[in-house]
Every structure is written in C-alpha cells, then in structure tokens.
C-alpha positions in Angstrom: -145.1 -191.0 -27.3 -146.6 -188.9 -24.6 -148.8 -186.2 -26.0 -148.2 -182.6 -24.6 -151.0 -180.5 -23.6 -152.3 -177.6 -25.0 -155.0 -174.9 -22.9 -156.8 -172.7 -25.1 -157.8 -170.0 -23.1 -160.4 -167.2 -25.0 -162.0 -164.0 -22.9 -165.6 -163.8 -24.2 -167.6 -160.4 -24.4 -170.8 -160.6 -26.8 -169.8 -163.2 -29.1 -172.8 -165.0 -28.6 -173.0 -165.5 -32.9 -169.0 -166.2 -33.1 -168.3 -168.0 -30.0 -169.0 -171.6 -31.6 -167.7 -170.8 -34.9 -164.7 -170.3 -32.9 -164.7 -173.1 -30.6 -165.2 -175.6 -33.6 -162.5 -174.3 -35.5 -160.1 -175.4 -32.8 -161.7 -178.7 -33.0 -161.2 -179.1 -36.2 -157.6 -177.9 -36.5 -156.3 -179.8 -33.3 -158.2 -183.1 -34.7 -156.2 -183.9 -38.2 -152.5 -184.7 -39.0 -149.5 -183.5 -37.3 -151.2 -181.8 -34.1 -153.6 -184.6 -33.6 -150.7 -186.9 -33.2 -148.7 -184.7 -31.2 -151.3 -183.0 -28.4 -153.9 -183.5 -26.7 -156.2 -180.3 -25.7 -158.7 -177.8 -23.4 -160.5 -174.9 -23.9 -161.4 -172.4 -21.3 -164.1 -170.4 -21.8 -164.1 -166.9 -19.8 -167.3 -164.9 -19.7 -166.8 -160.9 -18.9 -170.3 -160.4 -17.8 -171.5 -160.6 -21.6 -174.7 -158.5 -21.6 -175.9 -160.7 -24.5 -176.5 -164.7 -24.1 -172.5 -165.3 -24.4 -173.3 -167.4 -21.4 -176.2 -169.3 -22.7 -173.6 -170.0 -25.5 -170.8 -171.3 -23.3 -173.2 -173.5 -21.7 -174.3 -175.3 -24.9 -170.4 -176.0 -25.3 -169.7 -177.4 -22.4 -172.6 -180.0 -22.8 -171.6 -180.9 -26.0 -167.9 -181.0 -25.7 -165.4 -183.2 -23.1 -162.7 -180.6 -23.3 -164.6 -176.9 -22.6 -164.8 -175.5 -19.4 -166.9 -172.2 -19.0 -166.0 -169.2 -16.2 -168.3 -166.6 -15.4 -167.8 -163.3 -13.8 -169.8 -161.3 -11.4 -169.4 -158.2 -13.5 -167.1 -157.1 -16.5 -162.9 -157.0 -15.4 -162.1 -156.8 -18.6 -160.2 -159.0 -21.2 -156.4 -159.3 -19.2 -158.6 -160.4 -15.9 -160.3 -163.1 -17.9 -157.0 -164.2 -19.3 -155.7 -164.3 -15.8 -158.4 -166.3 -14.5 -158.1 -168.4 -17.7 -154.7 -169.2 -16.3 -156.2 -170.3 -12.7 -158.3 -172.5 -14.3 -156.0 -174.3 -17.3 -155.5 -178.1 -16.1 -152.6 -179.8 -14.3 -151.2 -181.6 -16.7 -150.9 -178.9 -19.1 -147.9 -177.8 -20.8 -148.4 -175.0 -23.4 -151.3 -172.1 -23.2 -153.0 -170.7 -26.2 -154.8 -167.4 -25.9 -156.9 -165.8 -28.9 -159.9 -163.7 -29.4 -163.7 -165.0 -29.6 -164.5 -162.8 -32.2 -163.2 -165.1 -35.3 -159.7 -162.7 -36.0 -157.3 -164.6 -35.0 -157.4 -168.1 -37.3 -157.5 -170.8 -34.9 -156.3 -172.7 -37.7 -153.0 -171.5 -38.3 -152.2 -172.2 -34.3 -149.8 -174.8 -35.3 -147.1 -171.8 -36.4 -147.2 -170.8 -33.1 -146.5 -174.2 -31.3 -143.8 -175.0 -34.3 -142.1 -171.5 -33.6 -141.9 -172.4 -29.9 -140.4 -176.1 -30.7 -137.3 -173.8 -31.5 -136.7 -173.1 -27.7 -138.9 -169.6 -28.0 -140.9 -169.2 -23.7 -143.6 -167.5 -25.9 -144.9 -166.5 -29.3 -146.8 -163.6 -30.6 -148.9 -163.8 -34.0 -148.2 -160.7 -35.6 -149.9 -159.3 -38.9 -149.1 -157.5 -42.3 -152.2 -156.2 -42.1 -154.8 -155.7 -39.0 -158.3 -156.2 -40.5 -159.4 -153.5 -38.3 -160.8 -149.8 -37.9 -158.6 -147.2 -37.7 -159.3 -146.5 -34.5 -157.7 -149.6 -33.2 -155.0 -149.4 -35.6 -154.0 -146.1 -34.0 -154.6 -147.4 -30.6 -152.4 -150.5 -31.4 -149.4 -148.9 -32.5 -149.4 -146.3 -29.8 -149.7 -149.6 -27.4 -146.6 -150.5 -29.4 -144.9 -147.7 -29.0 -145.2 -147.3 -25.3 -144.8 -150.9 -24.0 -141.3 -150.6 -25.6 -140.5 -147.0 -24.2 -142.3 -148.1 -20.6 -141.9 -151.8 -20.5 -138.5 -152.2 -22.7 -140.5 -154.3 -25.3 -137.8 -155.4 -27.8 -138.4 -153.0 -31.0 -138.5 -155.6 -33.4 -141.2 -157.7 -31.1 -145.2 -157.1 -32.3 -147.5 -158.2 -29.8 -151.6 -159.5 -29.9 -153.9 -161.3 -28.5 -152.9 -164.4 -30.2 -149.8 -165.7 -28.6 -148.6 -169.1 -27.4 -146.8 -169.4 -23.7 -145.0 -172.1 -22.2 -146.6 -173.6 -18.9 -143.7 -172.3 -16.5 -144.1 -168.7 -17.7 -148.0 -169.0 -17.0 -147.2 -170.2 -13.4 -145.0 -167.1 -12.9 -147.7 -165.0 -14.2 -150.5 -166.5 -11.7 -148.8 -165.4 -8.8 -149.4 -161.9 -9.7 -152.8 -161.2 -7.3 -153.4 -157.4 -7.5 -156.1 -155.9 -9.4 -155.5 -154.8 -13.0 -153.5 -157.2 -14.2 -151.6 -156.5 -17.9 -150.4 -159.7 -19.3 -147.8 -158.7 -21.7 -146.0 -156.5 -18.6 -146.3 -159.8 -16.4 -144.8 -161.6 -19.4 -141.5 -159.4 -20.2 -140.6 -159.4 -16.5 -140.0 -163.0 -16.8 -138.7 -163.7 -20.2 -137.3 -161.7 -23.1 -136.9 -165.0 -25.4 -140.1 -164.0 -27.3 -140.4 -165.0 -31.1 -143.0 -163.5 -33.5 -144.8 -165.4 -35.8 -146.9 -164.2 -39.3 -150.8 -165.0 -39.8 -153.6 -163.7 -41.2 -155.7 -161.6 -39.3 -159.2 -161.6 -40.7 -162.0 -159.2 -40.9 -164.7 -159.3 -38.5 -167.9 -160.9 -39.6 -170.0 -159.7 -36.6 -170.5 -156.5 -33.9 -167.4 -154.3 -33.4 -164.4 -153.8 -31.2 -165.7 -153.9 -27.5 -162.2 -151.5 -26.8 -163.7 -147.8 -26.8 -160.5 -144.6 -26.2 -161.5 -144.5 -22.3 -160.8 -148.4 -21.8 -158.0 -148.0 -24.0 -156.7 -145.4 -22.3 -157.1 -147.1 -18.8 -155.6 -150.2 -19.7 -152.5 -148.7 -20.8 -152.7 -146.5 -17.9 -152.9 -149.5 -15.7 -150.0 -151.7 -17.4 -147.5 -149.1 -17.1 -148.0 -147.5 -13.3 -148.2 -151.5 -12.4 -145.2 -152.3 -13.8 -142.9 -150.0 -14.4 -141.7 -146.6 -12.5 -140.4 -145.1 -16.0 -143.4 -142.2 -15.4 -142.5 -141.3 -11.8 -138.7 -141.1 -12.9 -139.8 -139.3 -16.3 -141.6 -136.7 -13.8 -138.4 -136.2 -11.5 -136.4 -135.2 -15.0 -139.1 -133.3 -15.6 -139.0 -131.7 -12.6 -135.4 -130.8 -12.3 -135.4 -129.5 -16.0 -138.5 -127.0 -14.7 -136.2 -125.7 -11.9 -132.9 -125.5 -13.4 -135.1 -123.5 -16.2 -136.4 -121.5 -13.5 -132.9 -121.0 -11.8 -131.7 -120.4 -15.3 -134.2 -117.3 -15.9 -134.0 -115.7 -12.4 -130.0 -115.4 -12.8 -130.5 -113.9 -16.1 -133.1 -111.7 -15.2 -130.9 -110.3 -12.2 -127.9 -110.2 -14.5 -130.0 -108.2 -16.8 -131.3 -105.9 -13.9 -127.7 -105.4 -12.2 -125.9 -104.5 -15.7 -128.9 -102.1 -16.7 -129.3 -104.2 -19.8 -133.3 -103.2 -20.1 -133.4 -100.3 -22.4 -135.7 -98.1 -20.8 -137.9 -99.0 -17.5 -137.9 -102.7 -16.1 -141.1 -104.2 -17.7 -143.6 -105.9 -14.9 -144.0 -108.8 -16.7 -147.4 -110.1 -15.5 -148.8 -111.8 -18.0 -144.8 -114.2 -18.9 -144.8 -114.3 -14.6 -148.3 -115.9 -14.4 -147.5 -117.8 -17.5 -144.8 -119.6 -16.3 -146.4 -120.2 -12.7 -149.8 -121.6 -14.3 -147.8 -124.3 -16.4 -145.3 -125.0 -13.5 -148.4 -125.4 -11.2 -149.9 -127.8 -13.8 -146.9 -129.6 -14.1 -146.7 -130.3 -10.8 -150.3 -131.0 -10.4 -149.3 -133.7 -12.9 -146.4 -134.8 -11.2 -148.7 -134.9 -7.3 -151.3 -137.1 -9.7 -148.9 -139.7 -10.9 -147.4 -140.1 -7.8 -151.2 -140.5 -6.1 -152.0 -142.7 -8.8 -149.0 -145.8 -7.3 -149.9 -144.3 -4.1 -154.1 -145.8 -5.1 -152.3 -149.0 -6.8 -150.6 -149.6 -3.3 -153.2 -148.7 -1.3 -155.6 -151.2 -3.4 -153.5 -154.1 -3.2 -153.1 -153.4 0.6 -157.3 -154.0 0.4 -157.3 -157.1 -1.6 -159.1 -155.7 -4.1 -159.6 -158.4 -6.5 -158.4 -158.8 -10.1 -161.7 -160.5 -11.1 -164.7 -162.5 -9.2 -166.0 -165.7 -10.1 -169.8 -166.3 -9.7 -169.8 -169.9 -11.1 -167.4 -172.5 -12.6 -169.1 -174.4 -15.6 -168.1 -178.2 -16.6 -169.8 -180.9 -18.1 -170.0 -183.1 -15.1 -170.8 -180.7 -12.2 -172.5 -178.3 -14.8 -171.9 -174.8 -12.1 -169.4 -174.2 -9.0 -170.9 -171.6 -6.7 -168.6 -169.1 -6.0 -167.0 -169.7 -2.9 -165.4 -173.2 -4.1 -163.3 -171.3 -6.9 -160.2 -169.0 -6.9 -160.7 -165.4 -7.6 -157.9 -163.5 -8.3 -156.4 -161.4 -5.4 -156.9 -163.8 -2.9 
C-alpha cells in the first residue's frame, strides 16, 4: 500500500521554549499504530521574524530531524503569510496539509480526527473546541471573527474555524495562486470549497508567553480578509447611502409640507443645531463611505506594485543547511 503524505505546516513567533515540545509531539503521534502504517510525513517550519532565538530553535530541528524544513522571513508578515509560504514550500508528493499553532494549544496528538474526518470525502477540516483555553480577549476577538466571516464571507453558521485544520492537497494548490499581499486563508479557502467538516479536540492552556494577537492586529487582519475578498462593505455602504438620502428626501418633503400647510404653531424655528446635526453625521458617513472605497482602491493599487505577501531571507534543510534569498519563491511574485 502506498502511504499518503501528510505536510505539517506551523507559523512560529517566539516559541523558542514550545517549538520542540511541539515538533516532537508530531513525531511521536505520526510514529505508532494506525497513522504510522498509513502516511508518511513533513514539517515546515515558518519563522515570522521571531525577536527571540525561534530561529536558533528551528535550526537545531532541522539537524536533528530528516523530515523538518525551516523558512525564515526578512521581517514579521504575520501568521496567514507564513501559512502561505508554508504552502510554497510543502513537498511534491504531498497529499494532505496540516496547519496548527507552535504554541502547544492545538494537541498534535489528536491530528488523526482530522485526517479520519476527511476519509469521509470532507476538502477540509476545522478542529473546533468546547472550550478555548484562552483570555477573554481572544475569546471576544474569536467569536466576532465568527460572526463576521459568516456575514462577509458566507461562512456556513454551523462551521467553527482555528488554526488547526486539515486541507486536501488540491485546495492548497488553489490557494497558492493567490499572490497579493495580505493573504487570509480561510477567505481563500471558502471560495473554493464549502464541503468543510468540523471536528472536536481539546484545546489546551498555554504553558508559556501569551497570545502574540494584540486589538490593532486583530483588527487589521480582519480588515484585510474581508476588503480582499468580499465587496459585502462597499455594497453595505451603497444601502447605506441610499437609506441616508431617501431619509434626507423624506424630511425635506415633510418639512415643506409642514411649511406650506402652516402646520408650525407659531414662527418657523431655525433649526441650527438638528441642520448641523444631520450634515455632521452625513459628512461622516460619507467620509466613511470615500475611505472604504479608498481602502480597495490601496488593495488594487498594491497588487498593481507587487507588493509582496511575505519575503524569504533563507530556506533551511538538513542537506544544504540555508538558501539565500534569491533561489526561493516569495509570495507576490
């Protein structure tokens, strides 16, 4: 029987103490009964410009281990660039992706729900959790990421997404032809496939550091998932704006009806401070409006300039230790 191939793929940022914790836990998972017999395995290694020895870490690995492959970045794109240039990287002759964190959350060791789940014809699994061993913070920020990849993205309701999922091969080649900057992996996913099954694990508590997600990249990677892939906000801003002028129309016809009938008991009131009232949000609204459209106006604007999604200063195996540079792939190019 021909063993299928699995590609691990884990973004790193300063998980210089969990990093090999992680690593071996794949190791020892993928080497006993069932998947041991059935797959054969990789595990890229993708360094965000760790300001700790993250590096230094993924170098020890890839000496000690056959199957590790390290990629290093020139500075820090952040976690969905490294999974993208995860992607560039996986090998030939691979047919399923796993992606997970390097922090230790998501059990390496319960991997083999996933690949069992997508045996049953699923293009990709999601881990989800009963209960996210995490701050509030990112509790909040997850279920608003929820909430708005369904309204933006038309996530199926019932669907919980992570950053522990399982992929079939063809779906990661789709998703590698994407080449402008600020990538957002679960938007390239549901454009190419809705047959997505979820999956229940654990989700453990971290042992070391804390989330390296603060609001502001949060906020911008949300930002950047739904003006790359999906117009919902431009056509949320033309309701907008029609409701604002029919509202407008609306309140001049009543005010000259009102004027014409001599319904104001007394003298017509000026009105100054409800007049400026209404301009002032009307002028913010559309201020709003003029942004959001500037904003895919940028998104074009940078793709046009091959801005990259990520750079690649070196390329780490075991038998050519470092690729400069210019003999990898960086994304946009």
């Amino acid at each position: 029987m021909v063993k299928e191939k699995i590609s691990f793929v884990i973004p790193c940022y300063c998980s210089e103490k969990t990093l090999p914790s992680v690593v071996n836990e794949i190791d020892d998972t993928m080497n006993q009964g069932e998947l041991q017999e059935k797959y054969r395995y990789e595990i890229i290694l993708v360094n965000d410009a760790s300001p700790d020895q993250t590096l230094s870490v993924i170098e020890s690995l890839v000496k000690q281990k056959e199957n590790v492959t390290g990629v290093h970045f020139s500075r820090n794109f952040g976690q969905h660039a490294a999974l993208m240039a995860g992607f560039r990287y996986i090998a030939a002759d691979s047919d399923l992706v796993v992606c997970l964190d390097d922090d230790g959350q998501t059990p390496a060791a319960e991997v083999g729900k996933l690949l069992h789940k997508l045996e049953e014809g699923y293009d990709a699994v999601y881990a989800s959790y009963a209960h996210k061993r995490q701050s509030f913070f990112r509790n909040f920020g997850s279920a608003v990421n929820e909430k708005m990849t369904r309204i933006m993205l038309g996530k199926p309701k019932e669907l919980q997404v992570s950053s522990y999922f399982a992929v079939k091969r063809f779906l990661v080649n789709e998703m590698v032809r994407y080449e402008a900057a600020y990538p957002y992996v679960i938007g390239l996913l549901l454009r190419s496939t809705k047959n997505i099954a979820n999956v229940p694990v654990n989700h453990r508590a971290r042992e070391v550091g804390s989330s390296g997600y603060t609001m502001k990249k949060l906020l911008s990677l949300w930002f950047n998932g739904f003006t790359n892939f999906s117009i919902k906000p431009l056509r949320i801003a033309t309701v907008m704006g029609a409701v604002l002028a029919l509202f407008g129309f609306l309140y001049g016809l009543f005010t000259i009806i009102k004027v014409l009938f001599h319904l104001y008991p007394g003298q017509i009131p000026t009105g100054w401070a409800s007049t400026i009232s209404i301009l002032v949000f009307i002028g913010g609204m559309l201020m709003l409006m003029i942004g959001m459209v500037g904003e895919y106006i940028g998104r074009i604007y940078m793709t046009m300039n091959a801005q990259p999604q990520y750079v690649v200063k070196e390329v780490i195996r075991k038998d050519t230790k470092a690729e400069a540079a210019e003999d990898v792939p960086n994304g946009g190019h």
